[in-house]
KOLKEFI-886673 format. One record per atom (N, C-alpha, C): residue in three letters; atom name; z, x, y. Coordinates in nm, 4 decimals, decimal comma. Last residue first. Layout:
<atoms>
ATOM  ALA  CA  Z  X  Y
...
</atoms>
This chain:
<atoms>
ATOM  UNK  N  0,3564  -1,7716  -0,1288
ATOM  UNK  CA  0,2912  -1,9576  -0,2333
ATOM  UNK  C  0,2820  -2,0654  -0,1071
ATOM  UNK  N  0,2422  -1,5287  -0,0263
ATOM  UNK  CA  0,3355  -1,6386  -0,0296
ATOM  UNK  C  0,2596  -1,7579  -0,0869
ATOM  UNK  N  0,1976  -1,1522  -0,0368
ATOM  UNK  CA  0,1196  -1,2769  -0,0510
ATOM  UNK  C  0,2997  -1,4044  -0,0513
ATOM  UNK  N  0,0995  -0,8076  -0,0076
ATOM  UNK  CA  0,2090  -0,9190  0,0267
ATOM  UNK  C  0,1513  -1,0520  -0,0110
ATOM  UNK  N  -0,0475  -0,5506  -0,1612
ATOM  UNK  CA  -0,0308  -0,6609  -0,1681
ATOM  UNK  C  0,0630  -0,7604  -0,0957
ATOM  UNK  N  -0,1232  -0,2411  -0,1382
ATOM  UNK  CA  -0,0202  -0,3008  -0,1660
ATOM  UNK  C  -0,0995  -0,4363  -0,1780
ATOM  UNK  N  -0,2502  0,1346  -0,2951
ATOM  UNK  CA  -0,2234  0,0333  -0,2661
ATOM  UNK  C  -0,1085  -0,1169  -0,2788
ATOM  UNK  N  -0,3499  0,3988  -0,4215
ATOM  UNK  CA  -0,2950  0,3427  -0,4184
ATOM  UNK  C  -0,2561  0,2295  -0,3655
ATOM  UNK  N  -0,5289  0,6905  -0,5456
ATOM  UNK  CA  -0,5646  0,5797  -0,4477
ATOM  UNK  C  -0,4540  0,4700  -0,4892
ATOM  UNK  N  -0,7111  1,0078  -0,6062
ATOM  UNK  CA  -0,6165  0,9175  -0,6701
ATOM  UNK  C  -0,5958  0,7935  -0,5315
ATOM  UNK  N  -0,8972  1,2001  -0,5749
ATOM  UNK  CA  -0,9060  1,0766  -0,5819
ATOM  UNK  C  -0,8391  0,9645  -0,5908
ATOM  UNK  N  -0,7386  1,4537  -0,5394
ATOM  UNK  CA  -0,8045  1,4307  -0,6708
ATOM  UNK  C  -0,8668  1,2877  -0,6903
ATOM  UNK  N  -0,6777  1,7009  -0,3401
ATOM  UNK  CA  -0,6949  1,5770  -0,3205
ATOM  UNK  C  -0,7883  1,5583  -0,4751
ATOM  UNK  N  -0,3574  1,9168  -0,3258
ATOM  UNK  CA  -0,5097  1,9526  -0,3789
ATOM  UNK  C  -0,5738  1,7697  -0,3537
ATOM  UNK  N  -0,0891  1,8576  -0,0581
ATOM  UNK  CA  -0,1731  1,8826  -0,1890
ATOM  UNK  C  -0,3298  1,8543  -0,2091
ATOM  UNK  N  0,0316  1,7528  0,1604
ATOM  UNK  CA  -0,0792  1,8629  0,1834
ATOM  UNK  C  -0,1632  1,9330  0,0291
ATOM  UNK  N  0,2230  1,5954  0,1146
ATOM  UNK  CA  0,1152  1,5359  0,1681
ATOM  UNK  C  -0,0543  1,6535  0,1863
ATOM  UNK  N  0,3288  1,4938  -0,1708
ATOM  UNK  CA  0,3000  1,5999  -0,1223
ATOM  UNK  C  0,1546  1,6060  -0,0172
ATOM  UNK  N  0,4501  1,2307  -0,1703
ATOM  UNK  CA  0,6017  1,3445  -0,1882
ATOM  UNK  C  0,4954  1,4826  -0,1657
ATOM  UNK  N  0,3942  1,0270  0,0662
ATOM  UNK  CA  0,3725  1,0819  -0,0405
ATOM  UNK  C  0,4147  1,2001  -0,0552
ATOM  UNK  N  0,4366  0,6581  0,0659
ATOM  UNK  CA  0,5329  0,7572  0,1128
ATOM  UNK  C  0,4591  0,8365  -0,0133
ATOM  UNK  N  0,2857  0,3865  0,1846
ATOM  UNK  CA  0,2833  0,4547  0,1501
ATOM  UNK  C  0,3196  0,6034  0,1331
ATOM  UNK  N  0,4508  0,1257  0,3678
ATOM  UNK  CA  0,3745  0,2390  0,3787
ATOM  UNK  C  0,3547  0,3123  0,2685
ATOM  UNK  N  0,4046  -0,1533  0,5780
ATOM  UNK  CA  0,4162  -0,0984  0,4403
ATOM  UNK  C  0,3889  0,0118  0,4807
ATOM  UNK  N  0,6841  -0,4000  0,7417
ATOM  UNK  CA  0,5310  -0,2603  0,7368
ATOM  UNK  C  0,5648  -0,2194  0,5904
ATOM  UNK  N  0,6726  -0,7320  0,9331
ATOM  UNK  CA  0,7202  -0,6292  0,8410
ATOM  UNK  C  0,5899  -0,5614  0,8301
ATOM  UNK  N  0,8123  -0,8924  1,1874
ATOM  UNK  CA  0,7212  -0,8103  1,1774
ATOM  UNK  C  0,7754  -0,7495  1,0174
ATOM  UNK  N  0,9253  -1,2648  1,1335
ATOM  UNK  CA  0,8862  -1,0968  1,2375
ATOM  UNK  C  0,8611  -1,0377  1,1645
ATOM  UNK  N  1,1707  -1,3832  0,9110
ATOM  UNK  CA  1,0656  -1,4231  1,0059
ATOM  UNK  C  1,0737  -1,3233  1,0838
ATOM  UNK  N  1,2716  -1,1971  0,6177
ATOM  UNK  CA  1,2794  -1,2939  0,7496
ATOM  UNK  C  1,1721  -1,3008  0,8165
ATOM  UNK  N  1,2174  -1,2136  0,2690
ATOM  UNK  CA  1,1212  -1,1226  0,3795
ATOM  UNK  C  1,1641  -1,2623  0,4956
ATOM  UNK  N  1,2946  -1,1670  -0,0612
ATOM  UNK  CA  1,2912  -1,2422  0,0675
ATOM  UNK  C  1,2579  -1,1755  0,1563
ATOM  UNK  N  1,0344  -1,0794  -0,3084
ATOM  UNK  CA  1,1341  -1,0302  -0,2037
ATOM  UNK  C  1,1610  -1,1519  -0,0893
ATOM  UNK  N  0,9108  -1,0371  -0,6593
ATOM  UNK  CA  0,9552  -1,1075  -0,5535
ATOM  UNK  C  1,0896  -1,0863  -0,4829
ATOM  UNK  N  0,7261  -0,7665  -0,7321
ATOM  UNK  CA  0,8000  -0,7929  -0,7378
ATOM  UNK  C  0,8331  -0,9387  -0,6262
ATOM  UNK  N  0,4880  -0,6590  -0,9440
ATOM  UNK  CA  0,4776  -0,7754  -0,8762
ATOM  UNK  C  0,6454  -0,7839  -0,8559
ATOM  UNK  N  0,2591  -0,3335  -1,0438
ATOM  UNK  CA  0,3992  -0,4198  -1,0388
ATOM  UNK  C  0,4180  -0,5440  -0,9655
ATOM  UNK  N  0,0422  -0,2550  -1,3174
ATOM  UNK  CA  0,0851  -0,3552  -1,1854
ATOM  UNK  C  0,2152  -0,4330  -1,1937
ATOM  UNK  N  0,0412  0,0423  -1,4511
ATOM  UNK  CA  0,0393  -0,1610  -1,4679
ATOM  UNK  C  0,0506  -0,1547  -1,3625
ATOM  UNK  N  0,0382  0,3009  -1,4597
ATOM  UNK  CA  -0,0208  0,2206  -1,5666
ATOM  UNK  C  -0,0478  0,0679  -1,6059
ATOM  UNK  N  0,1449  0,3990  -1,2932
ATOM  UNK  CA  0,0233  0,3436  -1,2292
ATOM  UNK  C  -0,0250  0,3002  -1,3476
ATOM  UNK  N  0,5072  0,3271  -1,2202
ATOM  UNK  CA  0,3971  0,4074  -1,2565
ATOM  UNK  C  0,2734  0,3037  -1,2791
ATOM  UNK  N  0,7137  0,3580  -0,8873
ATOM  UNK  CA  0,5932  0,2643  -0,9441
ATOM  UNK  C  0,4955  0,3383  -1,0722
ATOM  UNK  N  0,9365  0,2257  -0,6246
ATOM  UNK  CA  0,8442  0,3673  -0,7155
ATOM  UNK  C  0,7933  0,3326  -0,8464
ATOM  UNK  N  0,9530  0,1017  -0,3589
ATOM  UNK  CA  0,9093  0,0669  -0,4777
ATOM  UNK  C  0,8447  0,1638  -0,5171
ATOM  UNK  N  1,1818  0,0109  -0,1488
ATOM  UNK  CA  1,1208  0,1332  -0,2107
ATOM  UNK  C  1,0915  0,0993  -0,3810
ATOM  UNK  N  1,2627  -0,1607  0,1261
ATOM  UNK  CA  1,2486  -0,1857  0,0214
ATOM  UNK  C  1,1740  -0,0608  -0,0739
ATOM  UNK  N  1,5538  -0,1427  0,4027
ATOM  UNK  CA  1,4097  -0,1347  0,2993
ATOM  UNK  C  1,3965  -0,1251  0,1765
ATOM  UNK  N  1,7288  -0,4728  0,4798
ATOM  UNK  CA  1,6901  -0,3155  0,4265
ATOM  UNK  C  1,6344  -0,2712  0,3401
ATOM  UNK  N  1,8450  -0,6588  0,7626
ATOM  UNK  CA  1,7258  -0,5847  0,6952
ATOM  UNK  C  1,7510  -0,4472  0,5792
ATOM  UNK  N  2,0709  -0,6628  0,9022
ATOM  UNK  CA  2,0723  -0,6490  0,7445
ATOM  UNK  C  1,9885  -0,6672  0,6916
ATOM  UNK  N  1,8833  -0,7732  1,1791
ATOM  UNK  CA  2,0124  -0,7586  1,1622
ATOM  UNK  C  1,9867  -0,7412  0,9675
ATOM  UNK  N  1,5242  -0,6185  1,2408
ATOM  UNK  CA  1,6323  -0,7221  1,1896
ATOM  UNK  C  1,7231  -0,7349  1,1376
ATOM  UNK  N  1,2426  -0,5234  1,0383
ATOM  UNK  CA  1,3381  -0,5088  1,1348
ATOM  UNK  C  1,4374  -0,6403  1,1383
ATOM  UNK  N  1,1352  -0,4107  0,7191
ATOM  UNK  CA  1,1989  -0,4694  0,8168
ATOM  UNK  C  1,2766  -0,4765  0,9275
ATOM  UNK  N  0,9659  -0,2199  0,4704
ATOM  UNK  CA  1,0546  -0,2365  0,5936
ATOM  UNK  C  1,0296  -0,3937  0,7105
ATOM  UNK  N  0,8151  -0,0712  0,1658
ATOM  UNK  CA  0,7924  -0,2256  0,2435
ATOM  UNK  C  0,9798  -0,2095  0,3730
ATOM  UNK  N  0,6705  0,2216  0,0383
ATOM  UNK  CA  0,8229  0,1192  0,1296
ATOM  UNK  C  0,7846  0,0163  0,2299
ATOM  UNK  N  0,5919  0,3028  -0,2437
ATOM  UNK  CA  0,5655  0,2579  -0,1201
ATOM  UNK  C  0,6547  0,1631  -0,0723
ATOM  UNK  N  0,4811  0,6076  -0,4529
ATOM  UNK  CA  0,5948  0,5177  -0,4230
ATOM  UNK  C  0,5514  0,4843  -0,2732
ATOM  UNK  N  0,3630  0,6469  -0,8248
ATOM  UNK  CA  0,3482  0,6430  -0,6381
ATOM  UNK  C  0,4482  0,5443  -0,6660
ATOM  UNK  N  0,2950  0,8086  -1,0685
ATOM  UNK  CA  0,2881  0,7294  -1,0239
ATOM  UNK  C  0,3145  0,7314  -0,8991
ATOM  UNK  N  0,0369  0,9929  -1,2017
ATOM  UNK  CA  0,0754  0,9041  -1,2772
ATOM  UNK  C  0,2422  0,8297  -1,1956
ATOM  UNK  N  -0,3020  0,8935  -1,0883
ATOM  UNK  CA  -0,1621  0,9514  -1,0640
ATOM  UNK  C  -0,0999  0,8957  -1,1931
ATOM  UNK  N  -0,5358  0,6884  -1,0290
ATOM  UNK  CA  -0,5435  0,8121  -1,0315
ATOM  UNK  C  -0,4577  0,9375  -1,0747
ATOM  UNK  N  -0,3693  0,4232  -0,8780
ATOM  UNK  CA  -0,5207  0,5212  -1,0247
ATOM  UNK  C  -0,5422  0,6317  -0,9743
ATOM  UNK  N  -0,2047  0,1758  -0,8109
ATOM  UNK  CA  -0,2083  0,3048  -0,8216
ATOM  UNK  C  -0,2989  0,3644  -0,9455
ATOM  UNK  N  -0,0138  -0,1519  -0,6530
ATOM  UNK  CA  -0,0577  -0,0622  -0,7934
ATOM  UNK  C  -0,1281  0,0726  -0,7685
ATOM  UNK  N  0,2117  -0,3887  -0,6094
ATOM  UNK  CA  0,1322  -0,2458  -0,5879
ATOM  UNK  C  0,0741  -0,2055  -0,7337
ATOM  UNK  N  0,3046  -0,6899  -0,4550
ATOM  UNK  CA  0,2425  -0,5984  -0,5970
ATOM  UNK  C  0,1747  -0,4913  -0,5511
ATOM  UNK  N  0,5441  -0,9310  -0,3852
ATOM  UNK  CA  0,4825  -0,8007  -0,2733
ATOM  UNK  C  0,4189  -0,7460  -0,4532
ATOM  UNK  N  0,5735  -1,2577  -0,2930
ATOM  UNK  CA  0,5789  -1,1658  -0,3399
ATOM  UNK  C  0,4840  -1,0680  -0,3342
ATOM  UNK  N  0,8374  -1,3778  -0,1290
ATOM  UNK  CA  0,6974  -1,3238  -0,0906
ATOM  UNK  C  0,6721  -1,2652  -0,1781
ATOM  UNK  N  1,0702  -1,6759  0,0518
ATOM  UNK  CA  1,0451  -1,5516  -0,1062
ATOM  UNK  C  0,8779  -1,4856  -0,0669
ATOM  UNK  N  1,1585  -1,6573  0,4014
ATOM  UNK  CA  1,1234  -1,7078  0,2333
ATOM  UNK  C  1,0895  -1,6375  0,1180
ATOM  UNK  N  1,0508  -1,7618  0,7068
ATOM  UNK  CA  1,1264  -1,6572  0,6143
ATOM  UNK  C  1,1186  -1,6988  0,4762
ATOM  UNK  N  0,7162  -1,7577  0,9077
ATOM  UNK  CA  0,8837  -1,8183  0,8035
ATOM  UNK  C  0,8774  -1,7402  0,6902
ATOM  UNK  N  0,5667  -1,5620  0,9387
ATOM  UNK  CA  0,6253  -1,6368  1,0272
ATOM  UNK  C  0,7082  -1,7324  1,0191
ATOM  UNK  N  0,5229  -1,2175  0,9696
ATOM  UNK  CA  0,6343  -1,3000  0,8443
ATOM  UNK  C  0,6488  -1,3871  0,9714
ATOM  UNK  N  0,2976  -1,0096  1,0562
ATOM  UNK  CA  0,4090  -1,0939  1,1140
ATOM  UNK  C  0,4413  -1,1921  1,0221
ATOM  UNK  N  0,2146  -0,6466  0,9611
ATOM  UNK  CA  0,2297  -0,7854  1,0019
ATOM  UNK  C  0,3118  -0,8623  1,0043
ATOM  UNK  N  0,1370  -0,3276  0,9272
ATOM  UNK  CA  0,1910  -0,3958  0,9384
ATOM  UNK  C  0,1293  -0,5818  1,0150
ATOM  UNK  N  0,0882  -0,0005  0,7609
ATOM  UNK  CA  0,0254  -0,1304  0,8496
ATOM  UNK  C  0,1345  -0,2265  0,7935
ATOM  UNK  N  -0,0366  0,2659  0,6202
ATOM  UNK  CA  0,0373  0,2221  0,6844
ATOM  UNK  C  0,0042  0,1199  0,7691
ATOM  UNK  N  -0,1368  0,5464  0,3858
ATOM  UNK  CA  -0,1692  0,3872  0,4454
ATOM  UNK  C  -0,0381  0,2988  0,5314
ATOM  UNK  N  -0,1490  0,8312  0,3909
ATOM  UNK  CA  -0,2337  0,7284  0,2810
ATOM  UNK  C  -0,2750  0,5967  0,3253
ATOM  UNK  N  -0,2786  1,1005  0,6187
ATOM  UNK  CA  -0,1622  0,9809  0,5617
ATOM  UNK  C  -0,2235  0,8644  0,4820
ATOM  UNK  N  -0,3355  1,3939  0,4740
ATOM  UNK  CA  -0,3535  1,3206  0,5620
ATOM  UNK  C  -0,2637  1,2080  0,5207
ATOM  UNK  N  -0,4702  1,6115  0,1756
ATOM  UNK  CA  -0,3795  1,5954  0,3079
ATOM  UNK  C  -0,3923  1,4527  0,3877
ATOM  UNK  N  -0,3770  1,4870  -0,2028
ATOM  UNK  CA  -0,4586  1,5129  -0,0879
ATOM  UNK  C  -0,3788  1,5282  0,0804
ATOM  UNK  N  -0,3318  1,1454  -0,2324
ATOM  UNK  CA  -0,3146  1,2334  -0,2356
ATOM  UNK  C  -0,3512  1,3417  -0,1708
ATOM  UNK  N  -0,3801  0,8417  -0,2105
ATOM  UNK  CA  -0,2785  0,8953  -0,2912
ATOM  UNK  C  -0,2033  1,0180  -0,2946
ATOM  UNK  N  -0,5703  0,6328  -0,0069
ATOM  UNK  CA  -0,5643  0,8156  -0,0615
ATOM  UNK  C  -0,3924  0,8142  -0,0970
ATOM  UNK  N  -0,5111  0,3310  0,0256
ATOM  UNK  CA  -0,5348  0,4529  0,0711
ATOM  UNK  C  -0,5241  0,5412  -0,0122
ATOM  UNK  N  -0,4630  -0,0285  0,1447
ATOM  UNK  CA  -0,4604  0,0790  0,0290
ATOM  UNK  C  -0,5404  0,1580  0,0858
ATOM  UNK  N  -0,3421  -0,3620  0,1801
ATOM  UNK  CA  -0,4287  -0,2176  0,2256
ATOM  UNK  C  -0,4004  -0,1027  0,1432
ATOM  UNK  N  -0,1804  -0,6603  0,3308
ATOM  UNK  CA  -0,3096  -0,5713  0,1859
ATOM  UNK  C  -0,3424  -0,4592  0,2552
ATOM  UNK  N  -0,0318  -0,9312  0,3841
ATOM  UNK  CA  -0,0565  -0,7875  0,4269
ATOM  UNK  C  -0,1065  -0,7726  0,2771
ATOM  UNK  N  -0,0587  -1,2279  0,3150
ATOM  UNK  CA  0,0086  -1,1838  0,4214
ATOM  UNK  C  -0,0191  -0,9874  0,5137
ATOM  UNK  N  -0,2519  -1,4197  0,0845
ATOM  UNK  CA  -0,2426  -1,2674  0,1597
ATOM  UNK  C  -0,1920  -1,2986  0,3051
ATOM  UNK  N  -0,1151  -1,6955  -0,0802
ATOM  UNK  CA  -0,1775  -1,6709  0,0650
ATOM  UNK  C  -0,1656  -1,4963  0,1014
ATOM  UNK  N  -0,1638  -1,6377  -0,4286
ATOM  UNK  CA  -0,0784  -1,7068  -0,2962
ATOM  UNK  C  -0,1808  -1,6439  -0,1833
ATOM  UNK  N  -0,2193  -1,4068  -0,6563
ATOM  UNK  CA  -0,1986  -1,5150  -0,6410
ATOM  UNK  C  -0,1325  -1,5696  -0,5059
ATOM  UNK  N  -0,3897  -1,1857  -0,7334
ATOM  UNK  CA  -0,2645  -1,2208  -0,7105
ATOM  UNK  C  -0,2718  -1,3071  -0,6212
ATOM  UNK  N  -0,6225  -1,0454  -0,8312
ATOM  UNK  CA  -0,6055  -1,1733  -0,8941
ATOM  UNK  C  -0,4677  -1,2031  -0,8502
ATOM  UNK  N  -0,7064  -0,7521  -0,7396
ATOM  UNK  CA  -0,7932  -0,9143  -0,6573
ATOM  UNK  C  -0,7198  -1,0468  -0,6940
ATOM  UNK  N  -0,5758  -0,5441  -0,8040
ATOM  UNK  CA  -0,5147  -0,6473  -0,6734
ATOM  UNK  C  -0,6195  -0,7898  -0,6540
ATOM  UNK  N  -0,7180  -0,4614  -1,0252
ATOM  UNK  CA  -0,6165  -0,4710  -1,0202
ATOM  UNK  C  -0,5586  -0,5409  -0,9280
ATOM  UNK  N  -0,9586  -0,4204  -0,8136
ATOM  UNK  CA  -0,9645  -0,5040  -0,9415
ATOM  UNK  C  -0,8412  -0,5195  -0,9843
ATOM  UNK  N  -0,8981  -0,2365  -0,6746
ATOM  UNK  CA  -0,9029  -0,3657  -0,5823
ATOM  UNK  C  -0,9483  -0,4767  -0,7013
ATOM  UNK  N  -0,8432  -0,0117  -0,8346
ATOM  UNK  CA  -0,7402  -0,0562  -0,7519
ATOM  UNK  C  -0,7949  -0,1999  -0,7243
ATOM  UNK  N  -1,0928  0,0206  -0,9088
ATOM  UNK  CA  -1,0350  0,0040  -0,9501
ATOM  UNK  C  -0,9184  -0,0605  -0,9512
ATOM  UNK  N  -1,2424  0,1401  -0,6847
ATOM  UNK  CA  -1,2976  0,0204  -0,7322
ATOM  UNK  C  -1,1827  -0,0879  -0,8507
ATOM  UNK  N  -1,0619  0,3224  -0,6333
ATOM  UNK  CA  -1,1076  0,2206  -0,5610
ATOM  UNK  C  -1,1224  0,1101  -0,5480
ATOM  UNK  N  -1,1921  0,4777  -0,8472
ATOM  UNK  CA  -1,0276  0,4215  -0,8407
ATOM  UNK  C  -1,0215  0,3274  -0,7569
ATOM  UNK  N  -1,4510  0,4871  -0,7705
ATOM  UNK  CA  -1,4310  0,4178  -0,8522
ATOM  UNK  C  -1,3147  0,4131  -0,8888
ATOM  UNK  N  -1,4128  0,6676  -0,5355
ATOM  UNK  CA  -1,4816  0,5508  -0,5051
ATOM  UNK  C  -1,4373  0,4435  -0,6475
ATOM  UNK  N  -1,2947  0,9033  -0,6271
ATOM  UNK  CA  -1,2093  0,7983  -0,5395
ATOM  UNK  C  -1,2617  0,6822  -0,5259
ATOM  UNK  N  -1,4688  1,0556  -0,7966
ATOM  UNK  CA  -1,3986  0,9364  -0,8511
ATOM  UNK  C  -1,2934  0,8916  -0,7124
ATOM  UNK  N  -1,6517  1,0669  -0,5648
ATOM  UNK  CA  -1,7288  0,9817  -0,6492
ATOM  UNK  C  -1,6042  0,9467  -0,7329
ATOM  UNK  N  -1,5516  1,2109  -0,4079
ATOM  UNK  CA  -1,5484  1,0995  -0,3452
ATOM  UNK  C  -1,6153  1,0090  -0,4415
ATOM  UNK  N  -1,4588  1,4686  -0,6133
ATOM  UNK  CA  -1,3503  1,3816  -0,5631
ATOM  UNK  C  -1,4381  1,2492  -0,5050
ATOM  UNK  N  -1,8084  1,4743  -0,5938
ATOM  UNK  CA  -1,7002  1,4784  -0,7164
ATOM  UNK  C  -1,6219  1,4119  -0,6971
ATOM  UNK  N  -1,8045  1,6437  -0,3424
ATOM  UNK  CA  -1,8818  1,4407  -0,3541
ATOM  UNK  C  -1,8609  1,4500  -0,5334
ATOM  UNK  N  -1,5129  1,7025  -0,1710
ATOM  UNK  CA  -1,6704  1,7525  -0,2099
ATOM  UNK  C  -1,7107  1,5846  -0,2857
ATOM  UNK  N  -1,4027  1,6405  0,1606
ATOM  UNK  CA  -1,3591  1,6186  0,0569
ATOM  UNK  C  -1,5482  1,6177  -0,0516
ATOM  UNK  N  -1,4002  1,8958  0,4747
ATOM  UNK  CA  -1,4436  1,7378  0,3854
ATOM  UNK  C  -1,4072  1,7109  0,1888
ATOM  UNK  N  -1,0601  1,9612  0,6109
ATOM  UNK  CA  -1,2167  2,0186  0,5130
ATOM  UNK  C  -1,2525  1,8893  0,4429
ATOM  UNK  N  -0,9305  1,9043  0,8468
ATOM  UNK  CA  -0,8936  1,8748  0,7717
ATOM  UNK  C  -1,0582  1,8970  0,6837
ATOM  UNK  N  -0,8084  1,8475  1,1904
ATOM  UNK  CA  -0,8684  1,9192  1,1073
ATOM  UNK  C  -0,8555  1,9060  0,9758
ATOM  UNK  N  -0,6121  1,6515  1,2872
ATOM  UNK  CA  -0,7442  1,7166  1,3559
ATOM  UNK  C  -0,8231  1,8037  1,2959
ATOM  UNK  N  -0,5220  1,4344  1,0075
ATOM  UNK  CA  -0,4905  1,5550  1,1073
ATOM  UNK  C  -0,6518  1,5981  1,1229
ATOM  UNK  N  -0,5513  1,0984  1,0908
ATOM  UNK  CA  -0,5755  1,1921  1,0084
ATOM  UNK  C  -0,6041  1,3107  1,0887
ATOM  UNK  N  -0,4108  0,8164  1,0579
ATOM  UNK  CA  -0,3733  0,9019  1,0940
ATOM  UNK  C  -0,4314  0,9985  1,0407
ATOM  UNK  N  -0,4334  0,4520  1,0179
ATOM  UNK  CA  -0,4706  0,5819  0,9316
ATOM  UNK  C  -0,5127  0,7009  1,0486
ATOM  UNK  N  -0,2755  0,1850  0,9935
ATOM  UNK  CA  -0,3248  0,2769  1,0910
ATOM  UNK  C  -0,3386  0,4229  1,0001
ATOM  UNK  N  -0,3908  -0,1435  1,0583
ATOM  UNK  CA  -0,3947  -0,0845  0,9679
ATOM  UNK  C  -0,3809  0,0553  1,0724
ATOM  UNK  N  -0,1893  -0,4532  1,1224
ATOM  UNK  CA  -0,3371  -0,3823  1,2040
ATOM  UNK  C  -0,2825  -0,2192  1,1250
ATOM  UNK  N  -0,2292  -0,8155  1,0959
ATOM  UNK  CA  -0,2068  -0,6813  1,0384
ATOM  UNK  C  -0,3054  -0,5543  1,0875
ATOM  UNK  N  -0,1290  -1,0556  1,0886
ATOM  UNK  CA  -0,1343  -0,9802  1,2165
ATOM  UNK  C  -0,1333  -0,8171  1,1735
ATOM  UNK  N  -0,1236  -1,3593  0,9294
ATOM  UNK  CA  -0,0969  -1,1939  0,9294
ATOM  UNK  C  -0,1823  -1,1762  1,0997
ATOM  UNK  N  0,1039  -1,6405  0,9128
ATOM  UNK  CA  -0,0411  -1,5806  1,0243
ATOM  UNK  C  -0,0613  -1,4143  0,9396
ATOM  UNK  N  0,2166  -1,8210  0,6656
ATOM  UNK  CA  0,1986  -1,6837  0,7458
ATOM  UNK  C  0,1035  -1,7295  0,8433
ATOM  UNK  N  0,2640  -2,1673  0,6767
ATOM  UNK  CA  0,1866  -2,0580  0,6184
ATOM  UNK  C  0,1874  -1,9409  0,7154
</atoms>
């Protein structure tokens, strides 16, 4: 069974205007949303985390340790948008990343082989300095 070793890193520029309590009232309930959509997947959590969709700053990035190699399966999902994209990576001879662009009307579940050592997710957003609307996205890793 995995270990995770997951250590989350949210980067947020030195300046940046508070977000008004509208946006944080629907981010709270995409949120809420998102983690209803991710609660029912199935197997051992290896990596999980989710972030801002939109808006300035970085959404979500983190990583952990794959301690046998094997099938995994990875599910994202997304509210607020209509859809997002997030790259699961690997290090390691013919590693190569994984880019999952995604609309937010379902939940995607894909199954990936994933070697033993470190893998990261991230959340890649095509406008990082845009208007912030709540929107919120997230991943999943898990193993049977």
């Amino acid at each position: 069974q995995p270990a995770a070793a997951g250590q989350s890193h949210r980067a947020a520029p030195p300046s940046r205007p508070a977000k008004d309590l509208g946006v944080l009232g629907v981010e709270a309930s995409n949120y809420a949303e998102l983690r209803e959509r991710l609660a029912n997947v199935p197997g051992s959590v290896l990596l999980a985390d989710d972030g801002p969709a939109d808006g300035p700053g970085v959404g979500f990035s983190k990583a952990a340790t794959v301690m046998a190699a094997g099938p995994h399966t990875v599910t994202v999902a997304c509210v607020g948008i209509p859809h997002a994209q997030i790259s699961l990576t690997q290090d390691g001879v013919g590693a190569q990343p994984l880019s999952l662009d995604f609309g937010c009307s379902e939940v995607l579940s894909k199954v990936v082989v994933l070697q033993k050592g470190y893998v990261g997710a991230q959340l890649i957003r095509p406008d990082p300095t845009g208007a912030w609307t709540g929107a919120v996205a997230g991943i999943k890793v898990t193993v049977k």
